[in-house]
Every structure is written in structure tokens, then in C-alpha cells.
C-alpha positions in Angstrom: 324.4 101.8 35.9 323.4 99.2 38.4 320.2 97.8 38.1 318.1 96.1 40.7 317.7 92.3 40.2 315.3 91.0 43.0 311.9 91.8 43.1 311.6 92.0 47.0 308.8 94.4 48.5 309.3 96.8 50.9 306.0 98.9 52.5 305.2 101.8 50.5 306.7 105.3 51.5 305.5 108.6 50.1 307.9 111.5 51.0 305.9 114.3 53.1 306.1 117.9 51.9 306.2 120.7 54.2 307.1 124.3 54.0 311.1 124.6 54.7 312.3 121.1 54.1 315.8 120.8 52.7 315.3 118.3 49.5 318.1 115.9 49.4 319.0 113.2 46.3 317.1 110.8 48.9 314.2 112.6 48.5 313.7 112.5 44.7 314.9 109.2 44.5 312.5 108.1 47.2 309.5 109.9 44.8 311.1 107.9 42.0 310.8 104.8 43.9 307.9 105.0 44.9 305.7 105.6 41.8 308.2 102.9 40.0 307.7 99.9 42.5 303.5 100.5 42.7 303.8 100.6 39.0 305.8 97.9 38.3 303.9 95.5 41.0 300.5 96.2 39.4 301.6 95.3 36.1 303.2 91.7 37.4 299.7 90.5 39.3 297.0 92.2 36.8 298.8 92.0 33.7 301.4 88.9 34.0 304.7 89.0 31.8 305.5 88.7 28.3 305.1 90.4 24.7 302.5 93.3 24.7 302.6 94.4 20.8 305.4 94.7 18.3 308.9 92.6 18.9 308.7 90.5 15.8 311.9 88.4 14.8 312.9 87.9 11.3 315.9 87.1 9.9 317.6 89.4 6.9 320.2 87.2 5.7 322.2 83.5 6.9 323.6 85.5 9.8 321.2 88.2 10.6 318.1 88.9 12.4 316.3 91.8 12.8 314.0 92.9 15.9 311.3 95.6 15.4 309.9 97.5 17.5 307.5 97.0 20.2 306.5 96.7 24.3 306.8 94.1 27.0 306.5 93.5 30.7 309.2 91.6 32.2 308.7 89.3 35.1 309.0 91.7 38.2 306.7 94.2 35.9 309.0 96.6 34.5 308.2 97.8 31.1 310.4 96.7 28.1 310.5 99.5 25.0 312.4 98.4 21.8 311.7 102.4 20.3 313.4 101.4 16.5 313.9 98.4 14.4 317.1 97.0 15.2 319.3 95.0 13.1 322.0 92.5 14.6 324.7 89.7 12.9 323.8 87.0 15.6 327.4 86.6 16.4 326.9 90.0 17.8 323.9 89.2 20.3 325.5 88.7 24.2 325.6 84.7 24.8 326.5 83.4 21.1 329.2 81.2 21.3 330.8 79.8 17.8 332.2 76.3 19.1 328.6 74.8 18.5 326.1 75.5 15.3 323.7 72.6 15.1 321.9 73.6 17.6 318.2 75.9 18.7 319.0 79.3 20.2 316.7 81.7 22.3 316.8 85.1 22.1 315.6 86.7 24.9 314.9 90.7 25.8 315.5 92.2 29.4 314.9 95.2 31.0 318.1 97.1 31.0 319.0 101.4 32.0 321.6 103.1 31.0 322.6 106.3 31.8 323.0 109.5 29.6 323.6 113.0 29.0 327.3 113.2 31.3 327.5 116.5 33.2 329.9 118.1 35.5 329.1 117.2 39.0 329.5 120.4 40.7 329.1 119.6 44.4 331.9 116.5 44.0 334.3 118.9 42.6 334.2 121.3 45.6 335.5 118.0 47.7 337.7 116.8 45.5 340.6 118.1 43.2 340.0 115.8 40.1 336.6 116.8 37.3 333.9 114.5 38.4 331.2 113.6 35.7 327.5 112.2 36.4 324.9 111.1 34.2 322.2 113.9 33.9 318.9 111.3 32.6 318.6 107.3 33.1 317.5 105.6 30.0 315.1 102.8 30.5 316.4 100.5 27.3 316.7 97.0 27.0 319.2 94.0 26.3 319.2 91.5 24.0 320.7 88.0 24.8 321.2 84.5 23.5 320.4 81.6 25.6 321.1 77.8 24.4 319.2 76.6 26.6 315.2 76.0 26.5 313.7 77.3 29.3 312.3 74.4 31.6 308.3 74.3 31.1 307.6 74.6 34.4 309.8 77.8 35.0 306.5 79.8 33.6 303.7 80.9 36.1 300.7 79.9 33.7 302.3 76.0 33.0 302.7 75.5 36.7 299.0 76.1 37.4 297.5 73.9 34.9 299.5 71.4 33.5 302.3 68.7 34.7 305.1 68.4 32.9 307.9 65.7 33.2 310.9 65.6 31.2 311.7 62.3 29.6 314.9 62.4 28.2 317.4 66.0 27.6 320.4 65.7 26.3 322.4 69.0 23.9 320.5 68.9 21.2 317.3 66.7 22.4 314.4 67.2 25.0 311.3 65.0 25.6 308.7 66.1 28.0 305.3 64.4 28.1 302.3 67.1 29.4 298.6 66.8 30.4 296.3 69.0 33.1 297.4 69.4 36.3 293.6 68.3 37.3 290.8 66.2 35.8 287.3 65.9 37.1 286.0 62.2 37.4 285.4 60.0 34.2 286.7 62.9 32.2 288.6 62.3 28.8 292.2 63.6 29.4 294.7 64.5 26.7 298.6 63.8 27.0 300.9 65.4 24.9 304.2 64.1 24.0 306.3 66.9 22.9 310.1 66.3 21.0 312.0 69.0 20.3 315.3 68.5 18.3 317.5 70.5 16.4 317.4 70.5 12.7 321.0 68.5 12.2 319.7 65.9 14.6 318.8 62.5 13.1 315.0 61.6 12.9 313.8 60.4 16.6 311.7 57.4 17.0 310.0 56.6 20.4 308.1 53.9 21.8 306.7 53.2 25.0 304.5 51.7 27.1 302.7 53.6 30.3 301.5 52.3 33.4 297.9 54.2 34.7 297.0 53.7 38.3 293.2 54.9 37.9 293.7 56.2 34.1 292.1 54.1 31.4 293.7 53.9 27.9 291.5 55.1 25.3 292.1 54.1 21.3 292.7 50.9 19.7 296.6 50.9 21.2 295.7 50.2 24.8 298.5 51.2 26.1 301.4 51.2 23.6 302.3 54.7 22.3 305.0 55.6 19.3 306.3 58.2 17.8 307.7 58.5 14.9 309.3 61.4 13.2 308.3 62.2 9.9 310.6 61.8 6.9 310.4 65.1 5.0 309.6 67.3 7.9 311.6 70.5 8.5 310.8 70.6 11.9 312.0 71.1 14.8 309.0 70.5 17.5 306.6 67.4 17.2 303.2 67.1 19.2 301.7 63.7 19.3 298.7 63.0 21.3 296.8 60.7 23.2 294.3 59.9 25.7 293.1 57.9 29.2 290.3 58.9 30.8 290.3 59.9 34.2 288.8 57.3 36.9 284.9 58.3 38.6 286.2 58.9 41.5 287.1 62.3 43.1 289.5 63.0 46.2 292.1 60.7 44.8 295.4 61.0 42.5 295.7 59.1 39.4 298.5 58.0 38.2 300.8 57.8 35.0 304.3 56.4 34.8 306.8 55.3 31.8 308.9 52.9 32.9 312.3 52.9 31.4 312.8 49.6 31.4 309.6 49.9 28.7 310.6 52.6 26.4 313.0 52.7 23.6 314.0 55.6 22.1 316.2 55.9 19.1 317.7 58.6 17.3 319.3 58.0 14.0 320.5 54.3 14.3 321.7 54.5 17.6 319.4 53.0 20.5 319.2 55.7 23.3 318.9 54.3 27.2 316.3 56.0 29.0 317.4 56.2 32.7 314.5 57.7 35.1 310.9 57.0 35.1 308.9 59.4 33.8 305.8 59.9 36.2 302.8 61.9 36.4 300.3 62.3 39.7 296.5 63.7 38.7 294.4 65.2 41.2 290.7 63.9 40.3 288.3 67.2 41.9 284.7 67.5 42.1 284.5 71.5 40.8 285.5 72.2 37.5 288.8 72.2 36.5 288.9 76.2 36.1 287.5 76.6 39.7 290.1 74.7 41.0 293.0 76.8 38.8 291.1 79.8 39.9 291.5 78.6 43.6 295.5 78.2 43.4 295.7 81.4 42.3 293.8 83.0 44.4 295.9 81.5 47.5 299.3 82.0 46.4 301.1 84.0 48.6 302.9 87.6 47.7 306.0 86.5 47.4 304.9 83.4 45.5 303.5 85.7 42.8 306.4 87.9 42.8 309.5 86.5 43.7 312.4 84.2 42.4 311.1 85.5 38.5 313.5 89.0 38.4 316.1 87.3 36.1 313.7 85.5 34.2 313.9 86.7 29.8 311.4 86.6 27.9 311.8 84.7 24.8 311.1 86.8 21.9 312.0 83.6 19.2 313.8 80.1 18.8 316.1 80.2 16.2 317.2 76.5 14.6 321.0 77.2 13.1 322.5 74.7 10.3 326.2 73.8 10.6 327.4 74.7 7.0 331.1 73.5 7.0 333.1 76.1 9.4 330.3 78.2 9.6 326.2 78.3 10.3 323.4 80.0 8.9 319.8 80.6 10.5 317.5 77.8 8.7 313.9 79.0 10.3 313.0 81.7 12.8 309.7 80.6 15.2 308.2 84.0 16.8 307.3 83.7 21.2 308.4 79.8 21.1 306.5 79.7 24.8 303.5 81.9 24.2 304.8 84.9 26.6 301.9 86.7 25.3 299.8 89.5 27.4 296.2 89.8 25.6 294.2 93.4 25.9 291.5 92.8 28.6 289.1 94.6 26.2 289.9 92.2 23.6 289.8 89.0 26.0 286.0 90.3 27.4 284.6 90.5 23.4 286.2 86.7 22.8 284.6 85.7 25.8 281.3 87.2 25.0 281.3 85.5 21.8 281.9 82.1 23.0 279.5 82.6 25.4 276.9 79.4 26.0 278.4 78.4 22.3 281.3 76.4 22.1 282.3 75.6 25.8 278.8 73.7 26.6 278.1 72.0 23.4 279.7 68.9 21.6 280.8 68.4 18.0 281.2 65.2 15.8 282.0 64.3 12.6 281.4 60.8 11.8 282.5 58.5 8.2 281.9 55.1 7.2 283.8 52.7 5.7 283.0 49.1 3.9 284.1 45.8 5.5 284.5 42.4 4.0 280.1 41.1 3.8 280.9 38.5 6.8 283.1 41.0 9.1 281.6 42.0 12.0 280.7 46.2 12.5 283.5 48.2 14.2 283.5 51.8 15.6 286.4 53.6 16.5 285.7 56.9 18.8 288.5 59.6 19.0 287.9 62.5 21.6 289.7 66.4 21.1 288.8 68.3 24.5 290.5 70.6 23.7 287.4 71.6 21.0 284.8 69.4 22.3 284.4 67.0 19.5 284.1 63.6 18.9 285.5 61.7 15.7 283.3 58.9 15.0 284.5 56.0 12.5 281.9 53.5 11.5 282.9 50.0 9.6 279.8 48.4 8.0 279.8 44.9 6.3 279.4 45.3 2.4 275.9 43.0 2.1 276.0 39.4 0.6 275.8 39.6 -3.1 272.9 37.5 -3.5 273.5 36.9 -7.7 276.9 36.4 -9.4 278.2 39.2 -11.0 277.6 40.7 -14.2 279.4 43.9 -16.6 278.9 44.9 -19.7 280.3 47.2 -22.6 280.5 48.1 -25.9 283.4 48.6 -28.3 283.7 50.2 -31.7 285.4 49.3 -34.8 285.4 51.7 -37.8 285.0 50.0 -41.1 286.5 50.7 -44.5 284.3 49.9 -47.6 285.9 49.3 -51.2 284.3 48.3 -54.5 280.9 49.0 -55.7 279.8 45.5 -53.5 280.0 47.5 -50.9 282.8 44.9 -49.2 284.6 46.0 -46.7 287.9 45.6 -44.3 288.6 46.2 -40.8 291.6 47.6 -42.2 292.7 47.0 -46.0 294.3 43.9 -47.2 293.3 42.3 -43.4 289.9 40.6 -42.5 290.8 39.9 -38.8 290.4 42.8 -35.8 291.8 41.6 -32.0 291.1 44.1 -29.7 293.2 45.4 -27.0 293.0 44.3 -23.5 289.9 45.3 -21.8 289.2 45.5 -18.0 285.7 44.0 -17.1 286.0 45.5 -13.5 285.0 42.0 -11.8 288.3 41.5 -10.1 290.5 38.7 -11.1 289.6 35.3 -11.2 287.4 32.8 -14.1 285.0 34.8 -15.7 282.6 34.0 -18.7 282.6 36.3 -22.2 279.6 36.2 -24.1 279.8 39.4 -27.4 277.6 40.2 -29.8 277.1 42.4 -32.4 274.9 45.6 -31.9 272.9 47.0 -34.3 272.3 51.2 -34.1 269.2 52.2 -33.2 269.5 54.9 -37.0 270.1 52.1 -39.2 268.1 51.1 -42.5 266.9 47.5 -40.8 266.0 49.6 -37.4 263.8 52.3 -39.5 262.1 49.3 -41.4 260.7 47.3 -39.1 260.8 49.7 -36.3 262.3 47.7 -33.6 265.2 50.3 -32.1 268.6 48.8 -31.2 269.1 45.1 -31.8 271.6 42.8 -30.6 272.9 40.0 -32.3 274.8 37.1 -30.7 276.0 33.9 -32.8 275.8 33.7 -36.6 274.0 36.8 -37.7 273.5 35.7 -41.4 270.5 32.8 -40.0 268.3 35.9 -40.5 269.1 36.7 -43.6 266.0 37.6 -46.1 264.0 37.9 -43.0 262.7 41.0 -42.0 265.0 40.3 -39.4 268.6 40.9 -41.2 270.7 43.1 -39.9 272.5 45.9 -41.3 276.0 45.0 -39.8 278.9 42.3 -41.7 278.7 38.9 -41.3 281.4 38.6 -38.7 282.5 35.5 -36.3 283.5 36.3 -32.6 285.6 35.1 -30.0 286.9 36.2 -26.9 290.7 35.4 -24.7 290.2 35.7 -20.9 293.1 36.7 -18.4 292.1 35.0 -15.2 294.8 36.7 -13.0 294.7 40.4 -14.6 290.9 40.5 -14.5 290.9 41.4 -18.9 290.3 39.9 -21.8 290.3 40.4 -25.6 287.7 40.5 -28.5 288.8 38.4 -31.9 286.6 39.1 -35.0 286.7 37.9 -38.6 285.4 38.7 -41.6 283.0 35.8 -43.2 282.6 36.8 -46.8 281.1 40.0 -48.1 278.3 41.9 -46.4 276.5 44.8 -48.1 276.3 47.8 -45.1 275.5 51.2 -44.8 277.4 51.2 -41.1 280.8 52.7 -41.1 281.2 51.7 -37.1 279.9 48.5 -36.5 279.7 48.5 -32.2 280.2 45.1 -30.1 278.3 44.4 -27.2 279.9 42.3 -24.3 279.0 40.8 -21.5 281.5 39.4 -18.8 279.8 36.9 -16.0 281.6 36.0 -12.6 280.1 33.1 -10.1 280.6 33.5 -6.2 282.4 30.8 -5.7 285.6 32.0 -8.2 285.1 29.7 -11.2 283.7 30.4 -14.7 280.4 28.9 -15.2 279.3 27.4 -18.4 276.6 29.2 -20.3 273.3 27.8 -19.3 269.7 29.2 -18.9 270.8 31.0 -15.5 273.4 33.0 -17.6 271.1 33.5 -20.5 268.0 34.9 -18.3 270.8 37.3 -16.2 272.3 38.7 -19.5 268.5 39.1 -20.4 267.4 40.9 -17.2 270.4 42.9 -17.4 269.9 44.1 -20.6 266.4 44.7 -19.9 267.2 47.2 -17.4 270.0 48.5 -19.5 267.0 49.1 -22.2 
């Protein structure tokens, strides 16, 4: 069944009915024609092309994919019906070819008729001797195809009107295109994307460049430079990155924006890929607002612009990424409309737009976080832009303030007792009358620090209760107070302490001097760890003393 392929308009004819005219096959196909072609050329300017509802793609098994049902509009605005689920080995699918598997493939939907229901064709057979058959109905179907080839970006309607797109580097299985909006008003923040698509066998892709702006400032703390690198893990097959310039203040001109080749380098794998043509983008700065402007192009494209040149144009209903897997592939991931051939309901485009009304299109949004920087660094703020949400990332360094005293930690540590014999003697553990602790971490950093431990009494014990004094701490030789109505309820103990200057720890000795009558089954040790500015351990003077004092005092 042949099937018009261009798109080319001809003044519309209606056939004229009068009493007595002889109806010919011209006549109904004229009456056809002409509701089809007014049809069809109302859905190509009000609606656009692409996927109305339905047409998902997933894949059933290594090899398979199914396609369900749904509706689209081609590109010369005939309408595309899948009626049923369909299920197909991509091998299958017109356009696979088996030679290559580490590749993306695209499969695409196009109108299609067929015809159906054959029936003698009575008038042929009175001219001629042989049974002539015709087709009684035409069935408006559809064809699916693989392509394996990416459509260019700037083969659809929508890309051409508001971005410009270069390609940077295409090879099989690689393609590099940098994008950013066709127009910019003055001093506005403008975001380019760089956009690598690869297939899935293809080694990881690093890129680095450097840009030339005629009117374009570089924004961000890399001036100029940009890289990409791919990340390690990532099962990807697309990667976005982004960056900015703004535009210059003044309107009526063209900025520009160029990658020289002799200033790129892009490797993939280990092997150093030569970039041979310059990149370049030309911005038109305008004084209305960027929609206006789109608005405007649209508005003055000619018929044929609109129309024309788009009747063998698929749309792409998903971008399959195959694995090679020895003599044979299998389908790794399935990505749904790769190019956002999407038509939106009207109804459902009015409400979104009512919603956002006065909201998010006119107001700005930031987020902001600080950060400490070394006491005599100078403050630093970093600004990142998104317009494509209107918000501003703001990232404050502050200097940490000069410590104005050395630094001081503290701590306690417990050591469970054993008591034998009526004398109430005890062990830190039987048979043994020395304790070394583990290593403990006095959270100063590394570097000299000063130890000074004592031994704290608790606040329920039989010397607390007495003379009603709370928690005591003792530092030196606790038996000078004994028969006072100072003595404390805790052993006669001597103390020391081993300092690891490079691991910022240290270690707590204690011995058992004699035999000490106690009630205390945990006896706790109180420590206090002291760090000058200036690196090096201090000896224990009055400065020391009256800081361990104060501190304690507040602890208290």
C-alpha cells in the first residue's frame, strides 16, 4: 500500500454534490483527502509531534522488548495507534543488524497503512481475463524500526527555537555536544550543558577544556577551565555536567563561546582522543524576555517551515544500551522517550501554569552553609546560580576565632576494686597492686601536652556524708590528710601518667601504697590534659593550677 511521504500542501478542495452526478473512486477519495489533510495539518501546528499516552518500552528478557499500547502524532500530524501490547525479539525489529552489539539503539514508531479485507474486483475482471483482487478497508497501523543512530539535536522543532547546540566530538559509539539558550537578555546568568553520551562497553571518558567567551564572563572558582570526568561505578550511559558565564550588559550584540581544539583533551579509556574542529557558539543578547523572543520566531516561521522536510522524521519511543556477551548481546537498560517527544493535554498545561502563577517564575531561592577556616584565613564566599529554578547556593567560609587561652580537657576513668581479708585490703586485681590503663584520647590534637590525675571522691561516700562537702578531688599523696576530717574514703594510691605526643593519647599508671580501709568498690580518676598555643608542654605553674581550678569550677 503506498503511503505518502511528503507533507506538501495543496489548497483545500471539498467535492460539490448535486442531484445526478456520477460518483467516481476520485470522488470518495477526494472526500477522504480532504477531511485527512485538514486533520492531520491541525494536529502538526496546534499539537506538535510525539507520544500522546501509552507506548511504554520494557524489556521481557536479554533479547526482548515489549511495546504497549498507546497514541502518537507523527511529524506531518498523522495519528499513530499501537491498539495491543506487542511483544518483539529485537533481532526481529526492521534496522537491527548483528555485526555490532556494544552499541545504543533507537527504536522508533511510524505511521504505516496496510491494506485489508481482499475482494474480487468486479469492474477489472470485465476488462481483463485473469481474477483481479483489491483490498476492501485500509488499515491505519504502524511500523516499528531500529535506528543506530541518535538523532541530531537540532533535527527537533522545540531544540531549534531555544537552544544552540554544537557537536564536539561523534564518533560509533561516542557523541559530545555542548548546549545553552539560543538567547540571553543582558547581565543574565547563562547555563551550558556539556552532554556525553557513550555506550555502556565504552571505556570511562575524561574531558578537559578550556573556552574562549567574547562578551561571556566565567562564573565559579575555575575561570575558565572545565572537566569532566566520568564516574567510576556509574551505569550510565548519558552524563550532564554544567556550568556557567554570564551574559555581557549589553543588548543588540552576539556573544560568543568557542573550544579551541588545540585546548581540549579528551580521553577515553587510556587512549588520548584528537579533537579536530572548534566547537563554537554565537548568543544573541535581546532586550525582551527570552520567551518573547521564542514566541516571536515562532510566530514568523513560514508554512512550509512549520511543516515541511519533517515527513520521514520517527519518533523515538526508547534508547536501548546492548552489552556484547561473547557471540551474542543482551539489552542491559531500557530509557523510555530518550528526547522528550512528548505532547502535554492543554487542560493539564493551563492548571500547571495557574499554579505557578506569580510563584516560582518571579521569586528567588537560596540556601546558604558555612564552613570553619583556619583563625588567621581570610572569609571566602562561593556563589553557585541554577536558572533553571531560580536559586542561588551560597557557601560561606568564616575564620574559627583566636583561642585566647591554651587548651584544656578533662575525664574520668573507673577502676573496680576487689577487697579480701577482714582489713578490708584490697587489689586492683588479685595477687597484682599495679593498674595501667589503656590508651586514652584527650581530643587536643597531637603535639606536647601536660597530664595532671587525681583521685575523685563520690559524692555518696562515708567521708562526703560526714562532713558534708559533696564530691572531692584529690591530687598528690592523699594519705597527708589522714585523721583529719579531711581523709578520704578512697586507697592510698600513687599516680602517674605516659604521654604520646604524635597520637594525641596517653596512659594512667597507679599503685597500690599499703592497705587502705574503703567502703568504695570503684574508685574514679579524674584527669586533666593541658595544651599551650605555641605546641610545647608547659610545666605546671600557678597559670595551670588556676585554669584546672576555673575549669573545674565550671564543671562543678
Amino acid at each position: 500500500m503506498a503511503v505518502v511521504k511528503k507533507s506538501r500542501l495543496y489548497p483545500f478542495e471539498r467535492n460539490r454534490y448535486f442531484y445526478g452526478k456520477l460518483l467516481t473512486v476520485r470522488d470518495f477519495e477526494s472526500e477522504q483527502k480532504y477531511v485527512n489533510d485538514k486533520r492531520r495539518l491541525l494536529n502538526r501546528l496546534l499539537y506538535g509531534s510525539g507520544v500522546v499516552s501509552g507506548m511504554q518500552v520494557v524489556p521481557v528478557d536479554d533479547k526482548t522488548i515489549s511495546v504497549e499500547m498507546g497514541v502518537a502524532i507523527d511529524y506531518i500530524g498523522r495519528e499513530i495507534v499501537i491498539p495491543a501490547p506487542v511483544t518483539l525479539k529485537l533481532s526481529m525489529i526492521e534496522g537491527f543488524t548483528n555485526n555490532e552489539y556494544k552499541k545504543n539503539v533507537y527504536l522508533c514508531v511510524n505511521y504505516d497503512e496496510k491494506g485489508k479485507e481482499p475482494v474480487h474486483s468486479v469492474g477489472n475482471s470485465a476488462v481483463r481475463s485473469d481474477e483481479v483482487s483489491e483490498y476492501n478497508r485500509v488499515l491505519e497501523s504502524y511500523r516499528l524500526s531500529i535506528v543506530e543512530e541518535a538523532p541530531a539535536p537540532s533535527s527537533f522543532e522545540f531544540v531549534r527555537l531555544m537552544e544552540n547546540v554544537v557537536i564536539v566530538y561523534q564518533d560509533d559509539n561516542v557523541r559530545i555536544t555542548q548546549r545553552m539558550p539560543k538567547y540571553v537578555n543582558a547581565g543574565e546568568v547563562a547555563e551550558v550543558r556539556l552532554v556525553v553520551e557513550k555506550t555502556l562497553q565504552t571505556p570511562r571518558i575524561a574531558f578537559d577544556f578550556e573556552y574562549e567567551a567574547k562578551g561571556f564572563i566565567p562564573l565559579g572558582p575555575e575561570g575558565n577551565s572545565v572537566s569532566f570526568r566520568e564516574a567510576g561505578d556509574a551505569n550510565e550511559t548519558e552524563f550532564v555536567l554544567v556550568y556557567n558565564v554570564k551574559a555581557p550588559e549589553e543588548t543588540g550584540v552576539a556573544a560568543l563561546l568557542r573550544i579551541p581544539s588545540q585546548k581540549a583533551k579528551l580521553t577515553i579509556g587510556d587512549e588520548i582522543i584528537p579533537i579536530d574542529a572548534n566547537a563554537s557558539h554565537s548568543i544573541d543578547v535581546v532586550k525582551e524576555p527570552v520567551a518573547e523572543r521564542i514566541l516571536k520566531d515562532w510566530h514568523e516561521r513560514s508554512l512550509e517551515q512549520a511543516v515541511e522536510g519533517s515527513a520521514d522524521q520517527s519518533i523515538c519511543l526508547a534508547k536501548i544500551s546492548l552489552l556484547q556477551m561473547g557471540p551474542t548481546y543482551m539489552i542491559e537498560k531500557v530509557d523510555r522517550v530518550p528526547f522528550g517527544e512528548y505532547i502535554e493535554n492543554a487542560s493539564l498545561l493551563q492548571r500547571l501554569g495557574q499554579s505557578s502563577r506569580g510563584a516560582a517564575l518571579h521569586k528567588f531561592f537560596a540556601s546558604a552553609e558555612a564552613h570553619d577556616l583556619e583563625y588567621d584565613a581570610k572569609p571566602a564566599l562561593d556563589v553557585t546560580y541554577h536558572p533553571d529554578r531560580n536559586a542561588f547556593d551560597f557557601k560561606l567560609g568564616i575564620p574559627r576565632p583566636q583561642p585566647l587561652y591554651d587548651e584544656i580537657a578533662t575525664g574520668t576513668m573507673e577502676v573496680a576494686l576487689e577487697s579480701i581479708g577482714k582489713t578490708g585490703g584490697f587489689f586492683f586485681s588479685r595477687g597484682k597492686k599495679n593498674f595501667i590503663s589503656n590508651e586514652i584520647s584527650h581530643g587536643l590534637g597531637d603535639g606536647q601536652v601536660t597530664v595532671v590525675v587525681g583521685l575523685e571522691e563520690n559524692e555518696s561516700s562515708l567521708a562526703a556524708e560526714r562532713n558534708g562537702s559533696g564530691k572531692r578531688v584529690y591530687y598528690g599523696q592523699s594519705d597527708v590528710f589522714k585523721g583529719t576530717e579531711f581523709e578520704p574514703d578512697i586507697p592510698n594510691v600513687s599516680l602517674g601518667s605516659i604521654v604520646y605526643p604524635e597520637k594525641g593519647t596517653f596512659r594512667i599508671g597507679m599503685k597500690l601504697q599499703g592497705e587502705t580501709e574503703t567502703t568504695a568498690s570503684v574508685i574514679a580518676v579524674r584527669w586533666w590534659a593541658f595544651k599551650s598555643l605555641s605546641g610545647a608542654a608547659p610545666a605546671i605553674d600557678s597559670r595551670l593550677a588556676e585554669a584546672i581550678a576555673q575549669a573545674a569550677a565550671g564543671r562543678e
